[in-house]
Backbone as CSV, one residue per row, in Angstrom:
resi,resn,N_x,N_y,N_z,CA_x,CA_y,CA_z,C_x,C_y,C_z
1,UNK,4.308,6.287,-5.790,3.673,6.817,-4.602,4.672,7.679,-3.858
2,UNK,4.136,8.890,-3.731,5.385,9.905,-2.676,5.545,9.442,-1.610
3,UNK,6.894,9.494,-1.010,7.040,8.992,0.272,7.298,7.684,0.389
4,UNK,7.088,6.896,-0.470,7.266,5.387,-0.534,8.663,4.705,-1.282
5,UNK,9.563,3.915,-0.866,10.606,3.436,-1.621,10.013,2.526,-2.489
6,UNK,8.548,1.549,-1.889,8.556,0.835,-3.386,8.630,1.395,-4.578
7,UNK,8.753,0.170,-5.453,8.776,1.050,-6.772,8.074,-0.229,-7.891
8,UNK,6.747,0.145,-8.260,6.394,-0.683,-9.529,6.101,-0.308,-10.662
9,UNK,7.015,-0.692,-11.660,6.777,-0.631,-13.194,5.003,-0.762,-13.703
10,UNK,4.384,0.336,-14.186,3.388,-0.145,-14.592,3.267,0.051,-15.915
11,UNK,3.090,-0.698,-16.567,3.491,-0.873,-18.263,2.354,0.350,-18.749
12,UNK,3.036,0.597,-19.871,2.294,2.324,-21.043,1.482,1.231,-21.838
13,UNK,-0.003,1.824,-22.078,0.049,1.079,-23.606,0.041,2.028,-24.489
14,UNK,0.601,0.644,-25.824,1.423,1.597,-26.999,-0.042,2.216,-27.939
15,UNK,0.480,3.160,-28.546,-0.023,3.950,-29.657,-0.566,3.321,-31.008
16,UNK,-1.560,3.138,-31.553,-0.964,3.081,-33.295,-0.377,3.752,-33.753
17,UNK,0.407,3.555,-35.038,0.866,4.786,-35.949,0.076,5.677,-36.484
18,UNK,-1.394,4.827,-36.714,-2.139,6.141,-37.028,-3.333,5.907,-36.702
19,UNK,-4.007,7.135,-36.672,-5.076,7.442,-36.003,-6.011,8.018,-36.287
20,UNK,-7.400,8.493,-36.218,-8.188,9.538,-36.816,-7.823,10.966,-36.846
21,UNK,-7.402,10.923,-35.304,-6.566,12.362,-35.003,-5.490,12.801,-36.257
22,UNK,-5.086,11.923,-36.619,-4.244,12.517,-37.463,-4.433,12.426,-39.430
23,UNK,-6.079,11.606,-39.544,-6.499,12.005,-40.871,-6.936,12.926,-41.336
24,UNK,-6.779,13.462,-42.641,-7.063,14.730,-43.238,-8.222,14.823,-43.241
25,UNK,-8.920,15.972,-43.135,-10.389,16.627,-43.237,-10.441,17.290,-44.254
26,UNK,-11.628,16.782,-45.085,-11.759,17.630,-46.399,-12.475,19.203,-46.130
27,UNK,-12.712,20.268,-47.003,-13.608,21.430,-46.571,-15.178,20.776,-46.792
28,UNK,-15.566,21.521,-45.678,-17.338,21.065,-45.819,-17.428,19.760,-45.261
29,UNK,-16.530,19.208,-44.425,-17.067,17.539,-43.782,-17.072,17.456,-42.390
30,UNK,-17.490,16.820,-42.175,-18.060,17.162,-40.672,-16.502,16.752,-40.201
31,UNK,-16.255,16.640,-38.891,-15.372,15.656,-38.083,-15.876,14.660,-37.637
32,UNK,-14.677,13.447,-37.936,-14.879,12.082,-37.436,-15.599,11.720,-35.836
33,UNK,-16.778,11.477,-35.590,-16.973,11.230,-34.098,-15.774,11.017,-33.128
34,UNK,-14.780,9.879,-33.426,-13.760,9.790,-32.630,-12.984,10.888,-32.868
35,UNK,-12.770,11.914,-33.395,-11.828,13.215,-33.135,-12.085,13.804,-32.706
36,UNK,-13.687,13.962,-33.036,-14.366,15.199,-31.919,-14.348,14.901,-30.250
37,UNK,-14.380,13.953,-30.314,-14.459,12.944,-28.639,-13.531,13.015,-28.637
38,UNK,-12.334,13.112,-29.337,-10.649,13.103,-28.476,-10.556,14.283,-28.034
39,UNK,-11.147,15.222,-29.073,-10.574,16.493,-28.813,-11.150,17.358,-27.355
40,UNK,-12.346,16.823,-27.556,-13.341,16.868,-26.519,-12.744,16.654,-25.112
41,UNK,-11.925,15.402,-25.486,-11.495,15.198,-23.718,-9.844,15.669,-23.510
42,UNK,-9.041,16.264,-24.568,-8.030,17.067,-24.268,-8.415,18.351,-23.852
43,UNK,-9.296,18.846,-24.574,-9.701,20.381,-23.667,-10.456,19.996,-22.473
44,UNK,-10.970,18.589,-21.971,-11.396,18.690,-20.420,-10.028,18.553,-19.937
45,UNK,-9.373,17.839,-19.998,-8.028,17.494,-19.191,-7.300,18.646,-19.005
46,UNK,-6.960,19.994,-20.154,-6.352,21.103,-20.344,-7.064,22.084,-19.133
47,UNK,-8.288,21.792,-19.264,-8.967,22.947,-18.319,-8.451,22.074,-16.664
48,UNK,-8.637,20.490,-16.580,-8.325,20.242,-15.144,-7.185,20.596,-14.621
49,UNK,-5.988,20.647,-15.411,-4.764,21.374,-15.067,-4.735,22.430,-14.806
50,UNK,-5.251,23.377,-14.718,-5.411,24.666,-14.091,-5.991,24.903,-13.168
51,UNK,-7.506,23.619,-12.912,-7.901,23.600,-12.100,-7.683,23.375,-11.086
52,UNK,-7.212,22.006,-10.540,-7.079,20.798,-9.935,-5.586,20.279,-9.648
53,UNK,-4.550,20.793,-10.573,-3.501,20.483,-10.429,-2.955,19.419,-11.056
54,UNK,-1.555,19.113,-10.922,-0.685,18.013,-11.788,-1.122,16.866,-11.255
55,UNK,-1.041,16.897,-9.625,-1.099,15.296,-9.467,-3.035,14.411,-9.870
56,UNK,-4.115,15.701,-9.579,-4.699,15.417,-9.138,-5.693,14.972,-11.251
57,UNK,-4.901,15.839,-11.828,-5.172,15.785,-13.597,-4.567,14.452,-13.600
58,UNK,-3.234,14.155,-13.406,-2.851,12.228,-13.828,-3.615,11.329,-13.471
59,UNK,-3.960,11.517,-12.179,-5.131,10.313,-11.708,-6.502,10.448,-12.184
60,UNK,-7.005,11.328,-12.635,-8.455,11.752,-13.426,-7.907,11.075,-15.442
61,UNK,-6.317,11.930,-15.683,-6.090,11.277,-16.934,-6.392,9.594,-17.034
62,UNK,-5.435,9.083,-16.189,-5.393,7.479,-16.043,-6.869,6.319,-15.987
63,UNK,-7.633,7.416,-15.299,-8.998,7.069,-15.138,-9.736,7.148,-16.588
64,UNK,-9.402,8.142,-17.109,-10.456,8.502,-18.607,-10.047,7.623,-19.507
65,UNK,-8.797,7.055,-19.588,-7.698,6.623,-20.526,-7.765,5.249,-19.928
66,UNK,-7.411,4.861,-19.254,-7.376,3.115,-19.080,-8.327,2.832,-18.221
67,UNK,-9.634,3.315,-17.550,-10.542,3.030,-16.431,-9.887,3.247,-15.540
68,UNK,-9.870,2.202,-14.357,-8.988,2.622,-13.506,-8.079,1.162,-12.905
69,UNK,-7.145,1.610,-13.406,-6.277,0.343,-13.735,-5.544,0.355,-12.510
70,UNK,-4.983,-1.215,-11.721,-4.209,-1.641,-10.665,-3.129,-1.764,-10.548
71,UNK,-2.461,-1.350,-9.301,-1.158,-2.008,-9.114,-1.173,-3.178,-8.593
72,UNK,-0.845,-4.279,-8.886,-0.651,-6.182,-8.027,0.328,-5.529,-7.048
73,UNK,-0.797,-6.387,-5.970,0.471,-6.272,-5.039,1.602,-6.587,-4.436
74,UNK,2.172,-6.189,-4.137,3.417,-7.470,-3.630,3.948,-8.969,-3.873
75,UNK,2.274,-9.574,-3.051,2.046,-10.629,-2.360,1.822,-11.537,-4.499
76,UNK,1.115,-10.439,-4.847,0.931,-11.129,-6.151,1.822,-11.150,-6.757
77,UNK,2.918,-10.298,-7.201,4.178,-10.210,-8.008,4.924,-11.635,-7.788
78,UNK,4.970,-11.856,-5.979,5.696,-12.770,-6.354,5.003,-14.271,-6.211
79,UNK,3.926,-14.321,-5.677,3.276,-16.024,-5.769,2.399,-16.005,-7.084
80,UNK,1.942,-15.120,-7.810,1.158,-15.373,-8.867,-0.499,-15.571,-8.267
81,UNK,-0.491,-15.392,-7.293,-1.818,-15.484,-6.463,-2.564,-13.853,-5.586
82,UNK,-3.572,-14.044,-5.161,-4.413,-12.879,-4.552,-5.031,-12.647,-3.729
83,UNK,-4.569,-12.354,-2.280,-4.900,-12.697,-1.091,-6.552,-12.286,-0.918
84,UNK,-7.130,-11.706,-2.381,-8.373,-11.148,-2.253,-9.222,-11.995,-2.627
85,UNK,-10.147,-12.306,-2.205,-11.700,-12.496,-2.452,-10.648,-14.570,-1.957
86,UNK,-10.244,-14.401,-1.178,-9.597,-15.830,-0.806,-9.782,-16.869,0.225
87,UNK,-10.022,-17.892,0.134,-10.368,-18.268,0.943,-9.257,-18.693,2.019
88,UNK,-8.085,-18.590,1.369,-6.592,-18.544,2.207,-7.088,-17.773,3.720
89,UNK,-6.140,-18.397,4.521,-6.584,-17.491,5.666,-4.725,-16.648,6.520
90,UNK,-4.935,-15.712,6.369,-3.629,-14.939,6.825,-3.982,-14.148,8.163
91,UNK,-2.538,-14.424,9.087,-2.177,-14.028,10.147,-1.082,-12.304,9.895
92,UNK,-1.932,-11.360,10.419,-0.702,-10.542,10.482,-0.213,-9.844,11.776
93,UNK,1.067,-9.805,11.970,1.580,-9.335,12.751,2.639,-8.439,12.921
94,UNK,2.549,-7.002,13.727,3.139,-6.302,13.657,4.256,-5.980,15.236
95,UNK,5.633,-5.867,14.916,6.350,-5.653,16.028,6.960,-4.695,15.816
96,UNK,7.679,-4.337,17.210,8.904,-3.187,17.078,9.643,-3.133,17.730
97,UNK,11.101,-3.073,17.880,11.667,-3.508,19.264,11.539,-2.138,20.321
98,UNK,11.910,-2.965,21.341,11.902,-2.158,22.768,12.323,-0.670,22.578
99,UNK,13.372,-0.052,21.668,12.914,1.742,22.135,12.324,2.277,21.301
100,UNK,11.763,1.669,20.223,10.174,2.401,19.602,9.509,2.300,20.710
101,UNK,8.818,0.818,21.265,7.838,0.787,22.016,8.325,1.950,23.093
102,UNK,9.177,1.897,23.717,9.349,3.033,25.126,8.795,4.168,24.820
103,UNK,9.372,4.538,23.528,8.612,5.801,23.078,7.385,6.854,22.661
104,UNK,6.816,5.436,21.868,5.703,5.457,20.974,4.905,4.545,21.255
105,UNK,4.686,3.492,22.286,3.945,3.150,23.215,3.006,1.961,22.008
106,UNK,2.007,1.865,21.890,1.161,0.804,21.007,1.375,1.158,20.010
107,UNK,2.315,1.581,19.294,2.803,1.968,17.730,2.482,0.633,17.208
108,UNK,2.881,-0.540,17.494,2.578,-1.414,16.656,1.450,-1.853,16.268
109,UNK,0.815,-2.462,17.622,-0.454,-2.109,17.786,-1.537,-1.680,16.924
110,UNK,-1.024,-0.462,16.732,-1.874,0.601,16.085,-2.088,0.403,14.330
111,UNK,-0.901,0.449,14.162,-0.293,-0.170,13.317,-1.111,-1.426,12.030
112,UNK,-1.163,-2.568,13.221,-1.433,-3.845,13.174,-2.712,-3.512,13.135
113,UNK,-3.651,-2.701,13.485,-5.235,-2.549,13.500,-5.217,-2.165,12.544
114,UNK,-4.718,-1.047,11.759,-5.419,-0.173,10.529,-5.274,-1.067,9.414
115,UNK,-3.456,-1.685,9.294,-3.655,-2.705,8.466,-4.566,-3.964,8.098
116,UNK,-5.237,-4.517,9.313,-6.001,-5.355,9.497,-7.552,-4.620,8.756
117,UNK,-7.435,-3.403,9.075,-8.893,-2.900,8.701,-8.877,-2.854,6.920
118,UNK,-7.689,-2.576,6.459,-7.856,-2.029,5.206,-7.891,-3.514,4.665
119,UNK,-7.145,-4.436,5.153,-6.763,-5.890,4.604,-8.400,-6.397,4.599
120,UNK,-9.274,-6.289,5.343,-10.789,-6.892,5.232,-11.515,-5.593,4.661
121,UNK,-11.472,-4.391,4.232,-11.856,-3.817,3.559,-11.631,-4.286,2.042
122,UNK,-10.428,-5.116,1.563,-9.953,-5.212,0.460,-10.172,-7.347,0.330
123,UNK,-11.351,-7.307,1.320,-11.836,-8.979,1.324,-10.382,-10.070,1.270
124,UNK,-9.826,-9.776,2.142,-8.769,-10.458,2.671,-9.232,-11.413,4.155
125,UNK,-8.804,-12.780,4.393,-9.462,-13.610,4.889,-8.336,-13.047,6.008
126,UNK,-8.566,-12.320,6.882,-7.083,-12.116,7.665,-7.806,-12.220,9.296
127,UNK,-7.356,-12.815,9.774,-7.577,-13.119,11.758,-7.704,-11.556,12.519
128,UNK,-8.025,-11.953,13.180,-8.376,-10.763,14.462,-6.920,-10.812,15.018
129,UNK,-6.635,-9.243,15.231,-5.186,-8.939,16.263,-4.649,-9.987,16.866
130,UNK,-5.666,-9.946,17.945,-5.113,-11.331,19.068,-4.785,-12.971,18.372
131,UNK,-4.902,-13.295,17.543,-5.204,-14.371,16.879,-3.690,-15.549,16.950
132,UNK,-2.691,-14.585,17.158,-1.467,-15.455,17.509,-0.781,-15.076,18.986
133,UNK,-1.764,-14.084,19.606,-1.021,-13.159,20.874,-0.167,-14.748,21.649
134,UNK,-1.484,-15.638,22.321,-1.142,-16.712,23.132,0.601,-17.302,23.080
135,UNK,0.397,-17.646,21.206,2.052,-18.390,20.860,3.081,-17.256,21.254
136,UNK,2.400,-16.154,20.780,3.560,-15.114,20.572,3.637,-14.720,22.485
137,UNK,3.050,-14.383,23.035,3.305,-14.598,24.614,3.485,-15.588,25.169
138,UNK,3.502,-16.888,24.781,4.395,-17.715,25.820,5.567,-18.088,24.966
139,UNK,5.758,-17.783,23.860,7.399,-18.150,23.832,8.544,-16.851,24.210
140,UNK,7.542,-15.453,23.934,8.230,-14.184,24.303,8.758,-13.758,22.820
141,UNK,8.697,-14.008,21.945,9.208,-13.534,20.872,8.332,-13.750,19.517
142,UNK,8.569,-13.029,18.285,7.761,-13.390,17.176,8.462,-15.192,16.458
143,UNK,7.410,-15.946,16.118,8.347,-17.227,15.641,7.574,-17.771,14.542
144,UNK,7.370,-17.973,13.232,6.174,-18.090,12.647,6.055,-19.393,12.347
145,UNK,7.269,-20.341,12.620,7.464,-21.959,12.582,6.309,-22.381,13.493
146,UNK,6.574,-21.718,15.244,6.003,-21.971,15.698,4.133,-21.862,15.652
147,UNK,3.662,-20.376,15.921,2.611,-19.901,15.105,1.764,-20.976,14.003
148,UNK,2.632,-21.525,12.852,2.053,-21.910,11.566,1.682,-23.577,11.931
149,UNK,2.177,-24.166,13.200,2.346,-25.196,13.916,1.286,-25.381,14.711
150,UNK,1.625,-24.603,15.219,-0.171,-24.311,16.415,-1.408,-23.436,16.180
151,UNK,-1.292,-23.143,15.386,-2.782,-22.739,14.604,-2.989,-23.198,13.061
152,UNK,-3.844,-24.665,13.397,-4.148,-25.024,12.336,-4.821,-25.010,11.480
153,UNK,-5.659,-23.570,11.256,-6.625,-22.602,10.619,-5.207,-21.568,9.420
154,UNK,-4.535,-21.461,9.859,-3.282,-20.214,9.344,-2.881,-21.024,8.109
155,UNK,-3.153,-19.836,6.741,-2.195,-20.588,5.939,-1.255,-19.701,5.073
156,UNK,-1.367,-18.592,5.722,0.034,-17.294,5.309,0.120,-16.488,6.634
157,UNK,1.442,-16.018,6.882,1.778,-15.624,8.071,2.755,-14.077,7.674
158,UNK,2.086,-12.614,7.833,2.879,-12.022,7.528,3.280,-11.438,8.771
159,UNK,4.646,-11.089,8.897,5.075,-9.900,9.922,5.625,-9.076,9.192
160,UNK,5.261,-7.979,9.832,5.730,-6.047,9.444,6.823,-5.943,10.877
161,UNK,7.765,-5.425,10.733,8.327,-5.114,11.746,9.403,-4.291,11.692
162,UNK,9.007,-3.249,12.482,9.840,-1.519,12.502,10.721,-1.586,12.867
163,UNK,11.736,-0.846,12.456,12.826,-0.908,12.724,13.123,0.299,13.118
164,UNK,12.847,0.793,12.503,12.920,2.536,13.129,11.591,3.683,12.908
165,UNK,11.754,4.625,13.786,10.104,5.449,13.730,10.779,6.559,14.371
166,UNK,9.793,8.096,13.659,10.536,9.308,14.302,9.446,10.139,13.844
167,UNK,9.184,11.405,14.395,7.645,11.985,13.989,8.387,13.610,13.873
168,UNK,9.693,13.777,14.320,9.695,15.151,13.805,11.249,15.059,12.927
169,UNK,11.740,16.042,12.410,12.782,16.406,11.857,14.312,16.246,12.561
170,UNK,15.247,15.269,11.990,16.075,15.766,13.120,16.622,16.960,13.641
171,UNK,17.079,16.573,14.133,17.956,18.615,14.765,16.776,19.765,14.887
172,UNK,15.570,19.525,14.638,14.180,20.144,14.057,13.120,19.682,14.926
173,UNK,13.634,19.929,16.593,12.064,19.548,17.269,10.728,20.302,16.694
174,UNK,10.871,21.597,16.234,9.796,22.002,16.199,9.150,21.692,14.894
175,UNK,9.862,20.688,13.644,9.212,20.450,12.688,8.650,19.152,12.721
176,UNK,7.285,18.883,12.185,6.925,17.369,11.960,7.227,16.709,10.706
177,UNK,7.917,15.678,10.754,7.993,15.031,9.448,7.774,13.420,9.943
178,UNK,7.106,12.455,10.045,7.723,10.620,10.577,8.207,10.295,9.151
179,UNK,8.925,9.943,10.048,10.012,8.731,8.927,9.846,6.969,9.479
180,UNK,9.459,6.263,8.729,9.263,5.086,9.263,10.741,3.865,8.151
181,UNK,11.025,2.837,9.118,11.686,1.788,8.251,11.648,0.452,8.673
182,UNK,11.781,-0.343,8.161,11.731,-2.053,8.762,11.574,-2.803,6.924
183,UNK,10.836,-4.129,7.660,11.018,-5.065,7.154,9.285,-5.752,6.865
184,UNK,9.222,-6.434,5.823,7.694,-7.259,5.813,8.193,-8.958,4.913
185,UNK,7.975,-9.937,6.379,8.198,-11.160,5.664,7.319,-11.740,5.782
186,UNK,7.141,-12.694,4.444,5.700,-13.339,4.246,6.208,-15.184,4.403
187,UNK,5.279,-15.202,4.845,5.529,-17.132,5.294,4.011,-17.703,4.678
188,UNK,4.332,-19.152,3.872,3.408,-19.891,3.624,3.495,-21.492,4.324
189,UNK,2.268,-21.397,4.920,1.934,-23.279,5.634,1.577,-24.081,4.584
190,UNK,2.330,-25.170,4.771,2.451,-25.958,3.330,1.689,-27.332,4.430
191,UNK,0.357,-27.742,3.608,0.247,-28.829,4.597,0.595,-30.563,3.587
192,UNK,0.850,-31.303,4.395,0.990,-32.605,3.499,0.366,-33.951,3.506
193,UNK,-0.154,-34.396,2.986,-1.193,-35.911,3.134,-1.181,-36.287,4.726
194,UNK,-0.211,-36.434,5.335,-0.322,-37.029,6.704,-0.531,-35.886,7.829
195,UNK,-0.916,-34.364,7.109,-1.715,-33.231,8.141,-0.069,-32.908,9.114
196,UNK,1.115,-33.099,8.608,2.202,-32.607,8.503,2.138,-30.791,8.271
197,UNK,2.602,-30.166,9.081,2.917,-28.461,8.609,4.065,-28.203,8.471
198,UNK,4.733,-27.217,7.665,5.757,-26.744,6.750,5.314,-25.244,7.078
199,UNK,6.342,-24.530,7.525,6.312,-23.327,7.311,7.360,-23.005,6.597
200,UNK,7.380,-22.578,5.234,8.156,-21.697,4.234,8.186,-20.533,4.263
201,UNK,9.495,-19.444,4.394,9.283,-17.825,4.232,9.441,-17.835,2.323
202,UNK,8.424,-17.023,2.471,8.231,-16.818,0.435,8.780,-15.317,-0.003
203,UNK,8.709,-14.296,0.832,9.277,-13.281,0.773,10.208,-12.604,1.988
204,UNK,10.999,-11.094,1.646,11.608,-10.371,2.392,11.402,-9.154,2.054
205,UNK,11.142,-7.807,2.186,11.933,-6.797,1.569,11.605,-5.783,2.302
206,UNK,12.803,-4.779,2.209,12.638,-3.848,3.335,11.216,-2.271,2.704
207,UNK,11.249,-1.522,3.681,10.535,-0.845,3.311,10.603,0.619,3.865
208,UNK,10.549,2.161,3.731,10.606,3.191,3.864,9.789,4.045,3.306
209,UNK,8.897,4.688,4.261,8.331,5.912,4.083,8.186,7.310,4.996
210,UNK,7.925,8.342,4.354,8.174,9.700,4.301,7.158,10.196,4.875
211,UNK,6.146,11.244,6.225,4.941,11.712,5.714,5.148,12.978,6.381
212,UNK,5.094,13.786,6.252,4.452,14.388,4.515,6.156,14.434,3.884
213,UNK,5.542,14.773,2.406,6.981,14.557,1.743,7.294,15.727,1.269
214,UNK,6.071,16.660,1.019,6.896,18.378,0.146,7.046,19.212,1.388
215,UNK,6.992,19.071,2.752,7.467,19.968,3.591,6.727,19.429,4.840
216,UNK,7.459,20.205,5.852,7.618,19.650,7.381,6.578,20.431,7.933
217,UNK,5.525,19.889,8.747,4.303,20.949,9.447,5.205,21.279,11.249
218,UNK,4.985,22.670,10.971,5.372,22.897,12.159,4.481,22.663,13.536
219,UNK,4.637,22.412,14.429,4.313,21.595,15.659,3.439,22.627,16.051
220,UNK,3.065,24.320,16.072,1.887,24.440,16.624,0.769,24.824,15.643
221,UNK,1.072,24.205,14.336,-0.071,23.973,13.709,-0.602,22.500,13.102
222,UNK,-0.423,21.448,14.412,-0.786,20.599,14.277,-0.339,19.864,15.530
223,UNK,-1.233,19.090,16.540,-0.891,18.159,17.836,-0.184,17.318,17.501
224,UNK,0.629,16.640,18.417,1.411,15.499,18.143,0.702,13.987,17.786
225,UNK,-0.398,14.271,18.845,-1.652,13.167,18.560,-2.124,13.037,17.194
226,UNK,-2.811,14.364,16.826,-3.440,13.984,15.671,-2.154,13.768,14.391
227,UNK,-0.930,14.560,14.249,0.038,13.852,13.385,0.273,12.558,13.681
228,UNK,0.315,12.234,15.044,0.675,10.519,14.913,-0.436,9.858,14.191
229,UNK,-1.540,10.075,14.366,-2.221,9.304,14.152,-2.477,9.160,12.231
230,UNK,-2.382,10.667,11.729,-2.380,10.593,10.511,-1.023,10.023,9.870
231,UNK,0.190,9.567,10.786,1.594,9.173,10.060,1.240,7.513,10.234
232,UNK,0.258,6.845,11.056,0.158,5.613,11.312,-0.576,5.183,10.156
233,UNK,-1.975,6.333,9.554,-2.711,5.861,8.442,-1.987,5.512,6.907
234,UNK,-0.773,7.133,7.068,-0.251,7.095,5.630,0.478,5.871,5.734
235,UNK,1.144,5.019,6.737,2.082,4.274,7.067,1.442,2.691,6.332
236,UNK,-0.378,2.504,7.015,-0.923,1.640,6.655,-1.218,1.516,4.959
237,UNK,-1.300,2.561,4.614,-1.776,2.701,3.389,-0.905,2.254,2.275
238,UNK,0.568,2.812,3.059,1.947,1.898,2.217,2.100,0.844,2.112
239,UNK,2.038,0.402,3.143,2.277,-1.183,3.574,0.969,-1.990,3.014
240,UNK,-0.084,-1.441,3.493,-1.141,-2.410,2.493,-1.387,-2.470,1.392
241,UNK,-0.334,-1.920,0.252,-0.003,-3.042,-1.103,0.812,-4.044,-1.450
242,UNK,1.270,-4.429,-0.714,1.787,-5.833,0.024,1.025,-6.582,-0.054
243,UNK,-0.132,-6.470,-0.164,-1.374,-7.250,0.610,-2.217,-7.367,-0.699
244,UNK,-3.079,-6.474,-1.034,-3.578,-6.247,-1.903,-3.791,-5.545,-2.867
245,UNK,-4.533,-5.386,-4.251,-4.033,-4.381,-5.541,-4.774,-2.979,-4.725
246,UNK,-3.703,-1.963,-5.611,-4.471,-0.664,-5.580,-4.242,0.312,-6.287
247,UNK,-5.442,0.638,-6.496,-5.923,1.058,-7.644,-5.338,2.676,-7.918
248,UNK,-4.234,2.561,-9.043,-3.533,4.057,-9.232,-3.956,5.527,-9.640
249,UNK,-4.858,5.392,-9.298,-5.987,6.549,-8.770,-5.521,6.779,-7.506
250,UNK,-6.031,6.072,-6.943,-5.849,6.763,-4.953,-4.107,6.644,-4.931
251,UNK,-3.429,5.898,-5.823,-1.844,6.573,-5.358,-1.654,8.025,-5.644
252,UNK,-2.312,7.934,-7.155,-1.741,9.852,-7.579,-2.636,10.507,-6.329
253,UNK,-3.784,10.078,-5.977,-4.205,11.136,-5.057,-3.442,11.339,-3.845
254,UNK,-2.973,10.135,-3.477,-1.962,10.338,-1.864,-1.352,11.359,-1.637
């Protein structure tokens, strides 16, 4: 994905050694159905490259060639599990310290909504915004011991939390580029025969993205508003494979 530091291996599948494509044709015989159909869909693919372009031919290739095959996300790589179609119920929460917020005002916020939207778009059992505000305002800080303690509905607890945010170029007021960075840790509530809670952190890892990534839009051909708002979507869109699979189609398209 451009702009994104993750990085996931998605396995090739292999070839036979041989193939129809490559058996001899006598004179006077028709062609093998499967050659004509291969050949068939190399001259569509040949013509989409001229059409449509590199990125937009891989994700149409990938589609013709394997359906349309997933990336696991995150959350699956490392528990072996799928926050989708689950009856698990997850808390997410997004922070930033004090001179993002001065700056960029409900960045997190904002943030914390889109992710939430795409996370129940993708049938994720995930709480409403407010859902930990109370804990998280009377102790004054994020705490997920606490949180996983006093809401006894919660049984994964993620926080996203920025570390840094910037919407134009440095040295380059007049160019737009956001650069975003932080952190996403995942916590699991472990409950035990006597209704005992355990909060375990199961993951860490940092995270960085780019938007846009092949060049900087200059500032009076585009508001600051509407770039923020499109650097908050590309932002969500990163971060919510963490969460759940997605499907490497809409990455080549990103």
């Amino acid at each position: 994905m451009e702009g994104v530091e993750f990085d996931f291996n998605v396995p090739r599948p292999s070839l036979p050694s041989w193939s129809p494509m490559s058996a001899p044709l006598g004179n006077g015989f028709p062609q093998p159905p499967i050659r004509v159909a291969a050949l068939a869909t190399f001259g569509l693919l040949l013509l989409l490259v001229t059409a449509s372009g590199c990125v937009n031919t891989l994700a149409i290739a990938s589609k013709v060639f394997m359906g349309d095959p997933k990336q696991p996300s995150a959350f699956r790589a490392v528990t072996g599990e799928s926050l989708e179609d689950s009856e698990k119920t997850v808390l997410l929460y997004c922070s930033a310290p004090l001179i993002i917020s001065d700056e960029f005002g409900s960045l997190s916020a904002d943030l914390q909504e889109e992710l939430i939207q795409r996370m129940r778009r993708h049938k994720v059992n995930v709480l409403p915004p407010d859902a930990g505000t109370n804990v998280i305002d009377r102790i004054g800080r994020f705490d997920a011991d606490a949180i996983g303690h006093e809401l006894k509905h919660v049984d994964y607890i993620m926080h996203v939390k920025l570390d840094g945010f910037t919407l134009t170029e440095p040295n380059s007021p007049d160019l737009r580029r956001s650069r975003a960075q932080g952190t996403i840790t995942g916590y699991v509530v472990e409950k035990d025969d006597d209704g005992q809670r355990t909060v375990i952190q199961l993951f860490e890892h940092n995270f960085g993205t780019e938007y846009p990534v092949s060049h900087p839009i200059p500032t009076e051909q585009m508001s600051e508003n509407v770039f923020r708002r499109r650097s908050v979507d590309f932002l969500a869109d990163s971060l919510g494979a963490t969460f759940y699979d997605v499907s490497l189609n809409s990455l080549f398209a990103r």
